[in-house]
C-alpha positions as a printed NumPy array, in Angstrom:
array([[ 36.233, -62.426, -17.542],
       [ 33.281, -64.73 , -16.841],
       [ 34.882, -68.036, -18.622],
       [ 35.221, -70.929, -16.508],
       [ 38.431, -72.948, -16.426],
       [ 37.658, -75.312, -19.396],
       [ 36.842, -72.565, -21.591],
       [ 39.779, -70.187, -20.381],
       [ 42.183, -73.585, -21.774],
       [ 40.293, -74.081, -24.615],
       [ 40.85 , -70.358, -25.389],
       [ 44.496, -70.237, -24.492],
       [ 45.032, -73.25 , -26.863],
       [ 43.754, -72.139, -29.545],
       [ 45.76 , -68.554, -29.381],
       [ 48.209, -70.777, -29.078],
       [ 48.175, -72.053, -32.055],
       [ 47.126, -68.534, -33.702],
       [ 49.436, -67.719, -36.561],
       [ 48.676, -64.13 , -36.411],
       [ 49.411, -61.436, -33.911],
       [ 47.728, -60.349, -31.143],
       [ 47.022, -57.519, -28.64 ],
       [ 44.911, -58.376, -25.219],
       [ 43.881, -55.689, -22.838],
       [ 44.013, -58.086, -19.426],
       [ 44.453, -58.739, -15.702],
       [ 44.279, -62.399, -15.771],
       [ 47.917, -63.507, -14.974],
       [ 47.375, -66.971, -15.8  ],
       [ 45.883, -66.413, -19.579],
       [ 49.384, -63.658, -19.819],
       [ 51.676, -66.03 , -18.525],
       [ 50.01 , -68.894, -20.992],
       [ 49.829, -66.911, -24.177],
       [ 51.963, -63.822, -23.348],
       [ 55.294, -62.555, -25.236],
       [ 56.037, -58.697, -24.375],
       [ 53.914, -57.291, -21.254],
       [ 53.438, -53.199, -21.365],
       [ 51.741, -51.629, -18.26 ],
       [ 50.315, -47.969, -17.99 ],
       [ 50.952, -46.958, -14.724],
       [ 47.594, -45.491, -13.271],
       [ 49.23 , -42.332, -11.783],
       [ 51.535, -41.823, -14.835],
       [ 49.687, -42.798, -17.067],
       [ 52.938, -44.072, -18.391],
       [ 53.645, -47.612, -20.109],
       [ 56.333, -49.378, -19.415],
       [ 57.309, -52.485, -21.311],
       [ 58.428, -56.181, -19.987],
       [ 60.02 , -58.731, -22.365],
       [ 58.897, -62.36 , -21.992],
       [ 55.388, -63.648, -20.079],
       [ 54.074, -63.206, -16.388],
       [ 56.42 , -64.966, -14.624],
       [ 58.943, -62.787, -16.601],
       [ 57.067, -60.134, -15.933],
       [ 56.757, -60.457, -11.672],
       [ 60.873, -61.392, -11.486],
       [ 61.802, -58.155, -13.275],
       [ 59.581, -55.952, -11.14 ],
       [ 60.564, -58.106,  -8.085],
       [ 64.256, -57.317,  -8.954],
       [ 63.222, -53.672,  -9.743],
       [ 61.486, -53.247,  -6.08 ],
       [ 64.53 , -54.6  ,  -4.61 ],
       [ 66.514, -52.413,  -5.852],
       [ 64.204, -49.355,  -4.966],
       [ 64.297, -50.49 ,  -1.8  ],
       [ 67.859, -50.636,  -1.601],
       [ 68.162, -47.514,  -2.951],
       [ 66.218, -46.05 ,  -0.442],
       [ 67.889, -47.32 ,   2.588],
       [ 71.345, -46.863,   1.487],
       [ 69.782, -42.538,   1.012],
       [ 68.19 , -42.925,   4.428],
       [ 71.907, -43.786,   5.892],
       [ 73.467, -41.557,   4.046],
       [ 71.09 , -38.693,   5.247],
       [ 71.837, -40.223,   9.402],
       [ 75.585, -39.669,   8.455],
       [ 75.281, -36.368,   7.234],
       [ 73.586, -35.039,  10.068],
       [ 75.561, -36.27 ,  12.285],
       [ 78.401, -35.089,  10.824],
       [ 77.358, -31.385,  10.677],
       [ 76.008, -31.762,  14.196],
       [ 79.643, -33.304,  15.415],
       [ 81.888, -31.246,  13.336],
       [ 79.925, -27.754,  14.63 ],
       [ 80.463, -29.031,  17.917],
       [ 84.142, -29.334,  17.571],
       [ 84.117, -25.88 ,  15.525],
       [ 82.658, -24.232,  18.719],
       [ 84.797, -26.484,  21.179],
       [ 88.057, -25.503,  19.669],
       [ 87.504, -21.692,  19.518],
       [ 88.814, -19.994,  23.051],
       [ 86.931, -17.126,  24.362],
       [ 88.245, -13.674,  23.096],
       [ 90.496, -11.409,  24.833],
       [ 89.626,  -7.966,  23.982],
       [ 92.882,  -6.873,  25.492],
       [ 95.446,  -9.221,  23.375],
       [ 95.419,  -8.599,  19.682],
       [ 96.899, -11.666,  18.651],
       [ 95.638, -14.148,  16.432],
       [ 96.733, -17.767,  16.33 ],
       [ 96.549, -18.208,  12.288],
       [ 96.773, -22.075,  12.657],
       [ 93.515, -22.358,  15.27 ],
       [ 91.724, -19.757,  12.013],
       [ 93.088, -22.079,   9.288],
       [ 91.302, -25.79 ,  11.22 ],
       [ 88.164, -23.629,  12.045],
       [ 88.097, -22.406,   8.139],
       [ 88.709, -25.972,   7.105],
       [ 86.31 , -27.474,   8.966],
       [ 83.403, -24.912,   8.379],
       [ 84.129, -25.869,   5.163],
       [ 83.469, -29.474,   5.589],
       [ 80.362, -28.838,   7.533],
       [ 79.06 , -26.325,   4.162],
       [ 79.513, -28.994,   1.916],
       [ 77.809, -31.292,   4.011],
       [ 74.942, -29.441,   4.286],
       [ 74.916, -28.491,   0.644],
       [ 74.749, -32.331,   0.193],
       [ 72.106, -32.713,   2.586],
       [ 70.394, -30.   ,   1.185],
       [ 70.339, -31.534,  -2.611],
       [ 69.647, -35.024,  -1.238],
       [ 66.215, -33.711,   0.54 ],
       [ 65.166, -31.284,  -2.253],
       [ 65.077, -34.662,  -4.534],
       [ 64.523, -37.789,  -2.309],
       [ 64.127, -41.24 ,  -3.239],
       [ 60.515, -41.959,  -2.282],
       [ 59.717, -44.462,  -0.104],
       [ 58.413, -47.258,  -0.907],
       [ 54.864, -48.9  ,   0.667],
       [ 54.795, -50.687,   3.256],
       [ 53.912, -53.766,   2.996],
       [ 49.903, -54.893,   4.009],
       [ 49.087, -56.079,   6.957],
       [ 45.752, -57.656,   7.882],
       [ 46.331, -58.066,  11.967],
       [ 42.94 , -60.124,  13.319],
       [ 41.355, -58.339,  16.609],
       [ 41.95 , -61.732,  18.481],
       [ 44.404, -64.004,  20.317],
       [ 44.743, -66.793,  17.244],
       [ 46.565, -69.163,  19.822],
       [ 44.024, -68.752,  22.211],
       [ 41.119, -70.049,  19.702],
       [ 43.362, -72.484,  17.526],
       [ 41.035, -75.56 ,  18.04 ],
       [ 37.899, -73.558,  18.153],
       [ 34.83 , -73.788,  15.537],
       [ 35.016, -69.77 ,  14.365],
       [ 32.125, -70.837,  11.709],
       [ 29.69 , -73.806,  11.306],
       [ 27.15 , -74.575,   8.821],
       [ 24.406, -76.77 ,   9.308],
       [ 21.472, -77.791,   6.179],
       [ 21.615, -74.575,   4.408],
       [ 19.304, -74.038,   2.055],
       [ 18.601, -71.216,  -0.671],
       [ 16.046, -71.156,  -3.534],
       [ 14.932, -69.041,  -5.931],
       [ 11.646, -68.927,  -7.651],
       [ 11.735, -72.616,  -6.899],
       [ 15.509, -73.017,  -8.51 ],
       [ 17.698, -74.352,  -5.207],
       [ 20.989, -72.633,  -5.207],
       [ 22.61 , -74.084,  -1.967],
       [ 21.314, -77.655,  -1.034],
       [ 21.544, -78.432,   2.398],
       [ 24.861, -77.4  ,   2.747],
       [ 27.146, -78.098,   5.941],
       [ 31.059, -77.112,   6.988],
       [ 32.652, -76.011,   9.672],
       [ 35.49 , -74.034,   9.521],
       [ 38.48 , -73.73 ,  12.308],
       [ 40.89 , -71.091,  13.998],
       [ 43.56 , -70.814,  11.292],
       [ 41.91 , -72.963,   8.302],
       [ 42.314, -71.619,   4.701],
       [ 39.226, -72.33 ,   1.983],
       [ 39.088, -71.238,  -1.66 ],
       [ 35.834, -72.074,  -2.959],
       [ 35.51 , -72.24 ,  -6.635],
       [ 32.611, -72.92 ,  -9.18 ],
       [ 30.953, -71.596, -12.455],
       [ 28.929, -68.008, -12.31 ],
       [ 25.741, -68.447, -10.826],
       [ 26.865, -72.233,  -8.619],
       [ 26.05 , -69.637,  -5.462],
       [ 29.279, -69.021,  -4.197],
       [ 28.108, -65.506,  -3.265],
       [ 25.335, -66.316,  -2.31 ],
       [ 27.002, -68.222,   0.413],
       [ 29.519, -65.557,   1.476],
       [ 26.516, -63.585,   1.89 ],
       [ 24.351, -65.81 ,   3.98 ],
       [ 27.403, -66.433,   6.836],
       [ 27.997, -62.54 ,   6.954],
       [ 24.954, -62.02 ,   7.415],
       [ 23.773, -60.039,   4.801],
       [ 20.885, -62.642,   3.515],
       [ 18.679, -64.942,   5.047],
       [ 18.563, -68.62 ,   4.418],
       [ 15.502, -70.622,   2.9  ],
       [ 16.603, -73.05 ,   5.665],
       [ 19.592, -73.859,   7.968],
       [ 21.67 , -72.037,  10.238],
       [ 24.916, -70.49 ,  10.577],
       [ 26.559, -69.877,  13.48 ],
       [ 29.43 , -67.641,  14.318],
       [ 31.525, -67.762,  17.345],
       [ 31.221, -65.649,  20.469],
       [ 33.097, -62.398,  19.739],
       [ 34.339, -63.096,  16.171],
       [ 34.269, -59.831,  13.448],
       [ 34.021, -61.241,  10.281],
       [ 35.611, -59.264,   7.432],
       [ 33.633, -59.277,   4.087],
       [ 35.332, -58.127,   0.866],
       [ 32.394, -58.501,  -1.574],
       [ 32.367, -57.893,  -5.27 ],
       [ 30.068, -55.239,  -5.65 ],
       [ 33.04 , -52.829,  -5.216],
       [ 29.757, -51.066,  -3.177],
       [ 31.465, -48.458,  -0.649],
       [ 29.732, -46.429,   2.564],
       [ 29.611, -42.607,   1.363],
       [ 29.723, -42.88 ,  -2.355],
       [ 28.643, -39.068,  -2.051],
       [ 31.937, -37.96 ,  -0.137],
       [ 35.614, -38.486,  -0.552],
       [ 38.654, -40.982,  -0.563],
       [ 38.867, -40.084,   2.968],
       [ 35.17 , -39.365,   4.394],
       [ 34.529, -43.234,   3.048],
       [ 37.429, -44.712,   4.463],
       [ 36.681, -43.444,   8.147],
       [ 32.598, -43.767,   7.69 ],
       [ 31.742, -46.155,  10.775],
       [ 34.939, -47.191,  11.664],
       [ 35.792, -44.789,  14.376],
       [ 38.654, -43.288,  12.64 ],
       [ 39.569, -39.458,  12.936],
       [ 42.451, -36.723,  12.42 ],
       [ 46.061, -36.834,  11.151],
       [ 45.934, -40.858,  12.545],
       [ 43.575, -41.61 ,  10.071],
       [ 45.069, -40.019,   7.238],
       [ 48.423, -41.304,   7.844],
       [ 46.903, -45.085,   8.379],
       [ 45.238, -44.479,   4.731],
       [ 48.743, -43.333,   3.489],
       [ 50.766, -45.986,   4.952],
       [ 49.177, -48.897,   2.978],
       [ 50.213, -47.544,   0.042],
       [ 47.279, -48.248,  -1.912],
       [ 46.601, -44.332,  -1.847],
       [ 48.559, -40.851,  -2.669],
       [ 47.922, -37.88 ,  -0.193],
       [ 46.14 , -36.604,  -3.305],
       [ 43.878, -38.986,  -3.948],
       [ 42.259, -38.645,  -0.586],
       [ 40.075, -35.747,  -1.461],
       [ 38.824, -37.041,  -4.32 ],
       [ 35.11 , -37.963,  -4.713],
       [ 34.533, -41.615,  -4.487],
       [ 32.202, -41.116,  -7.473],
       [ 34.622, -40.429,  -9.678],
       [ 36.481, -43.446,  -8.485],
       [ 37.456, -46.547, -11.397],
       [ 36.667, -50.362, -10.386],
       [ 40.014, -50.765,  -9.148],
       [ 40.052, -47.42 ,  -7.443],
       [ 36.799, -48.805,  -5.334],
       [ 38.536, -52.44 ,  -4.486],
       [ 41.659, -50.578,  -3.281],
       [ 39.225, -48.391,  -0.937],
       [ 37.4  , -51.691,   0.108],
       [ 40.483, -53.154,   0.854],
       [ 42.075, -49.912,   3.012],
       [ 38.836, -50.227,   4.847],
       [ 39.214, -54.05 ,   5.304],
       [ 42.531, -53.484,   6.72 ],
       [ 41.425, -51.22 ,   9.283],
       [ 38.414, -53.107,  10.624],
       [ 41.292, -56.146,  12.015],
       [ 38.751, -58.803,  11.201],
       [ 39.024, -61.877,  12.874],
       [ 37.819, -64.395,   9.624],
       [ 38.463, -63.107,   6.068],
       [ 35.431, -63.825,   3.899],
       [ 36.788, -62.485,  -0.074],
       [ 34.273, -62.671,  -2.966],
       [ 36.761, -62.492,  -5.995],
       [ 39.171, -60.582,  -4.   ],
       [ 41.664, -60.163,  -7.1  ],
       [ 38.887, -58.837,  -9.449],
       [ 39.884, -55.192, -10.844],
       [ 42.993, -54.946,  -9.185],
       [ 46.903, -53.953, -10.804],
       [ 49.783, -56.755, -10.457],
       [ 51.492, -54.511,  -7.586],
       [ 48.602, -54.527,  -5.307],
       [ 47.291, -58.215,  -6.513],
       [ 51.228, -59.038,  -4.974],
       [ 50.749, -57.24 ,  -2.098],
       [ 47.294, -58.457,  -0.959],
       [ 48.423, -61.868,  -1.773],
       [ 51.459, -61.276,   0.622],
       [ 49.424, -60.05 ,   3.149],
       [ 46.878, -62.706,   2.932],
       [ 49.776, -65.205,   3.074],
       [ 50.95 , -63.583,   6.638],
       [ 47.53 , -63.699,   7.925],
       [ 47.186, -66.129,  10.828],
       [ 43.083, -65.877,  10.762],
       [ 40.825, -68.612,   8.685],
       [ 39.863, -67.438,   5.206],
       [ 37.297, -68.247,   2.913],
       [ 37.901, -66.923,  -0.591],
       [ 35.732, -67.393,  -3.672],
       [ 38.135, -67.212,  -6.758],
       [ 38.259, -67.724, -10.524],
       [ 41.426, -66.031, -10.538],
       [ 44.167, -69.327, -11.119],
       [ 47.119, -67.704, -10.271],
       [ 45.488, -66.705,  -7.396],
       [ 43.582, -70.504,  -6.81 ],
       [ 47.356, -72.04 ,  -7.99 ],
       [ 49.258, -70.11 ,  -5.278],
       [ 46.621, -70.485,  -2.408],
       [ 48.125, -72.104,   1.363],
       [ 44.849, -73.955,   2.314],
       [ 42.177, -76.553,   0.886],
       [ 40.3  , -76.199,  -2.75 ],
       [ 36.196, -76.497,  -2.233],
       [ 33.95 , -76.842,  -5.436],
       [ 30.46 , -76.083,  -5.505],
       [ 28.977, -77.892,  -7.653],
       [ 25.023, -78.849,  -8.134],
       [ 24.193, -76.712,  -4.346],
       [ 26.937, -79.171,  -2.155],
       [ 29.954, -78.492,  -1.534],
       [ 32.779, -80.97 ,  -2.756],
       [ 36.114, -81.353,  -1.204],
       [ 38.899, -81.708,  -3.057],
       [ 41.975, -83.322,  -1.328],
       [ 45.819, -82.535,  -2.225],
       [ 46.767, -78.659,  -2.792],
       [ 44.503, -75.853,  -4.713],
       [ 47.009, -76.354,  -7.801],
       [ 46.761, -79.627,  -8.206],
       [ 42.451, -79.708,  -7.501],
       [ 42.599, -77.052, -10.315],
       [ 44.164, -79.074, -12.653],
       [ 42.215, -81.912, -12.285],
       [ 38.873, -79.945, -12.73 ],
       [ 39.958, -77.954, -15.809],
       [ 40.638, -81.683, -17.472],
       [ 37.295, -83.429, -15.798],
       [ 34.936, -80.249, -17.096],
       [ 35.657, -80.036, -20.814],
       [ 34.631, -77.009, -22.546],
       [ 31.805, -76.354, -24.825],
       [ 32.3  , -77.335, -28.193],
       [ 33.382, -74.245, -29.943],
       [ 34.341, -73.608, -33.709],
       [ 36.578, -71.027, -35.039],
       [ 36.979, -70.75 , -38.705]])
């Protein structure tokens, strides 16, 4: 955490070249994917660890392959369950279809009409007993995928200005952060902005939500337009109540709807929900700020380090969802996997301006982690 891009290679070269062994506690998929040989994750509700031979990439095939298969699995129990049913419902209709009404008067007995019914009663036990063991044990379904569905028509505001930026300005004490800084962004474009701690890409993110004032400048958002802010603060409304009271607070969402919304993401067991949000871990709090970004069906996605203190799975799934999402985003990043990965355009700040980098966010990257060398550094 907290290197910049020069530093992180620096660092990765010389573990590189490290004759000894080593052990790294990490969610930066780049730096495990560089330096990585064996991968063991503890699963959070398990507390379990599973280990993955081989480096990152190694790593996100194998559990690619692995939800695959659970998926498979879980369909091919889902039709089995459709035939069973229908099978005991069929077979006891032709049970009752083939059995005449009773004649008190005749005591005769037609043995062969007994021996189909007894055969077929039989068929329909051991389907139920089947059905029965199948739904005491179920494969689990797996989560759905994420969704982030804007509150708008894209198509109808494709050529629109959704933001614009015009000489913004933001000092400190005297020290200028943002120097007369203008953008505009369109229906549909795609912006990570990168740049060492402290360059003021937060600040920025915070100035066009609306959460700070400029020293000068405006910013002006389009008619109509929610913006969706996922800061880094990991700050959530109700830290006093639970999973649940925090994930409704403000957003108009009540009952069983709300609970099985919640659920359905996948970021969140049924018993997790009543849990106090104090109690709640870093990436705990990001999965809650995500749920609740979800549900607000923001029309712009504003992300301050939107990967920070999250596991692989969900890191996939966001990334998925944020792939699928037809709405412009503007995502502040030092996360290259993320930055490598990213549909859109690569903006540095660097010295308050903005600087746009042409050709895709890989390619950007790797020019600026070979034009900022690293501090000289000396291990011995």
């Amino acid at each position: 955490n907290h290197l910049d891009f020069a530093a992180l290679g620096w660092l990765e070269s010389y573990l590189a070249g490290y004759a000894g062994g080593i052990v790294a506690a990490s969610h930066d998929r780049a730096f495990l994917n560089h330096t990585a040989t064996r991968i063991v994750e503890i699963d959070e509700r398990t507390h379990t660890a599973t280990e993955y031979a081989g480096n990152y990439a190694a790593y996100e095939r194998e559990r690619e392959r692995q939800q695959a298969a659970w998926l498979a699995e879980f369909e091919a129990q889902q039709e089995e369950i459709r035939e069973l049913r229908r099978a005991i419902r069929l077979t006891g209709r032709k049970v009752a279809h083939n059995r005449a009404p009773r004649d008190p008067a005749k005591m005769a007995y037609d043995f062969k009409g007994g021996r189909v019914d007894i055969a077929i009663a039989r068929n329909v036990h051991a389907a139920e007993e089947r059905l029965r063991r199948i739904e005491a044990d179920p494969v689990a379904r797996p989560p759905s995928a994420l969704r982030i569905l804007p509150s708008f028509d894209v198509a109808e505001a494709r050529s629109a200005e959704i933001i614009s930026v015009a000489n913004l300005t933001q000092s400190w004490d005297g020290d200028v952060v943002l120097d007369d800084v203008s953008f505009v962004i369109g229906s549909g474009e795609r912006i990570v902005l990168v740049g060492p701690n402290g360059a003021g890409k937060s600040t920025l993110l915070n100035i066009i939500a609306g959460r700070l004032q400029p020293t000068t400048g405006d910013v002006h958002v389009a008619r109509g337009i929610h913006l969706g802010y996922l800061d880094q603060s990991a700050d959530i409304p109700g830290q006093s109540g639970t999973v649940l009271d925090a994930y409704r607070q403000g957003l108009g969402l009540h009952g069983q709807d709300a609970i099985d919304e919640l659920i359905r993401y996948g970021l969140f067991t049924i018993e997790d929900l009543a849990r106090p949000v104090s109690v709640l871990s870093a990436g705990q709090r990001r999965k809650l700020q995500i749920a609740r970004l979800l549900a607000e069906q923001p029309a712009v996605l504003l992300l301050d380090e939107p990967t920070n203190h999250l596991s692989f799975d969900v890191l996939t799934k966001l990334e998925h969802a944020l792939a699928e999402y037809p709405g412009p985003i503007l995502a502040a990043s030092h996360d290259r996997w993320f930055i490598e990965r990213f549909a859109g355009r690569l903006w540095e700040l660097r010295d308050g301006r903005i600087v746009v980098h042409h050709g895709s966010p890989a390619d950007a990257l790797e020019h600026l982690s070979k034009a900022m060398p690293a501090s000289s550094m000396d291990v011995s």
